[in-house]
N, C-alpha and C positions, 0 to 999 in steps of 0.2 A: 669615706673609705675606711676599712676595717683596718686594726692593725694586725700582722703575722706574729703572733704569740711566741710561734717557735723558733721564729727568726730573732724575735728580742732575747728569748731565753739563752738562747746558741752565744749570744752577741754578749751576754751578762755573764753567762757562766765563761766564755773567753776570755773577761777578764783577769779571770782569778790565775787563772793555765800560764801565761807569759812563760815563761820556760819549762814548763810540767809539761808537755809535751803537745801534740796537735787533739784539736776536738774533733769529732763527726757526729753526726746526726743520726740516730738512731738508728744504726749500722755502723761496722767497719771491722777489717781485717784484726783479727786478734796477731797483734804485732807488742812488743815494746814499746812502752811510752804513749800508744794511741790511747786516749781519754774518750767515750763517748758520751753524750745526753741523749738521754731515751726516756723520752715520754711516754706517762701511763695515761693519763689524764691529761688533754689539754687545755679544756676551756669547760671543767665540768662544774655546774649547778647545784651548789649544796642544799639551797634554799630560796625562795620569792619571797619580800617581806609585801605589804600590801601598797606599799608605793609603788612597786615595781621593780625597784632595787634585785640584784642579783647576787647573791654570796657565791662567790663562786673559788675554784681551787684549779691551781697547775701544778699538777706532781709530775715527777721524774723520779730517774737513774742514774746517779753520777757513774759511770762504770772506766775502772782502769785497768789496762793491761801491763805486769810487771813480772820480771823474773822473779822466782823464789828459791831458796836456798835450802834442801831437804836435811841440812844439818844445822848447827846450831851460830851461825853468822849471825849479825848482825842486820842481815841485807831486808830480812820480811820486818823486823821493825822499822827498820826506812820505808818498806812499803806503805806502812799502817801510818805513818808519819803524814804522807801525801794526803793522805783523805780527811786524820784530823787534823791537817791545815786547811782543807776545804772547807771542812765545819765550823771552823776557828774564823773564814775569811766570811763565809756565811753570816755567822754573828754578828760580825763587824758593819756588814752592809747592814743586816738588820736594825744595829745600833745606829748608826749614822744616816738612817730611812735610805738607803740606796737599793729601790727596785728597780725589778724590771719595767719596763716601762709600757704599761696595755693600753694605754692609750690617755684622753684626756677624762673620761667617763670614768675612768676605774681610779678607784681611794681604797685608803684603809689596807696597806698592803700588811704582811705577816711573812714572815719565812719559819717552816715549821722543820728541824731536821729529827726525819721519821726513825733513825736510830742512832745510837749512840756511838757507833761503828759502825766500818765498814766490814761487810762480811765476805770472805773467798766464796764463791759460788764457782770454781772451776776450776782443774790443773792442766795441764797439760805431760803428754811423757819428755816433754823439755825442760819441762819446769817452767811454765811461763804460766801465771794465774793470773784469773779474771776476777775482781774486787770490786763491788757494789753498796752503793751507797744513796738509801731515796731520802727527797726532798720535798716539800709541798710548799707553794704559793700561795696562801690567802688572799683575797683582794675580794672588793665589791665594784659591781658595777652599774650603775645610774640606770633605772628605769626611764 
């Protein structure tokens, strides 16, 4: 039986959340506080070696929904705080080999974080911006 990729991933990056607010799965309500993972890639193929072996990658979206303040508060660097502590708690699993868990075929995990920030990709006339932030999984998997 195969393992749900995006069911471990959901389940890994929950981790991190404990009071950062609620995840969903690649949708949800642009509300306050809702965090979503949105997979771009789930189980894609970088390469066959001639064993069989499979390089393969699981990229996402860490994407968060938060107020922003159109004057000069404090409040958007608290936002920008949320995400590099994702990146920060990111490392840390990386450090400590804490992956997601694909199964027992898959080794050689990697966490790669695809930018250095997260970037607003959306306002709203509330003021509630949408902030995005991708990640990729490296991992190999047994021919």
């Amino acid at each position: 039986m195969s393992v749900n990729k995006h069911e471990v991933m959901r389940d890994w990056v929950d981790e991190f959340l404990g009071s950062h607010g609620l995840l969903y799965f690649e949708n949800a309500d642009a509300e306050f506080g809702v965090r979503v993972l949105v997979p771009n890639y789930g189980d894609y193929v970088n390469r066959t070696d001639i064993l069989g072996n499979k390089y393969k990658s699981y990229s996402f979206v860490f994407v968060g929904y938060e107020t922003i303040d159109p004057g000069t508060s404090d409040v958007n660097i608290r936002n920008m705080q949320l995400f590099d502590d994702f990146v920060e708690w990111c490392e840390t699993q990386k450090a400590n080999n804490n992956f997601p868990d694909f199964g027992t075929n898959c080794s050689d995990y990697d966490i790669i974080i695809l930018q250095n920030m997260a970037n607003m990709s959306a306002m709203s006339e509330d003021y509630l911006a949408k902030y995005m932030l991708g990640v990729r999984i490296d991992y190999t998997e047994e021919g």
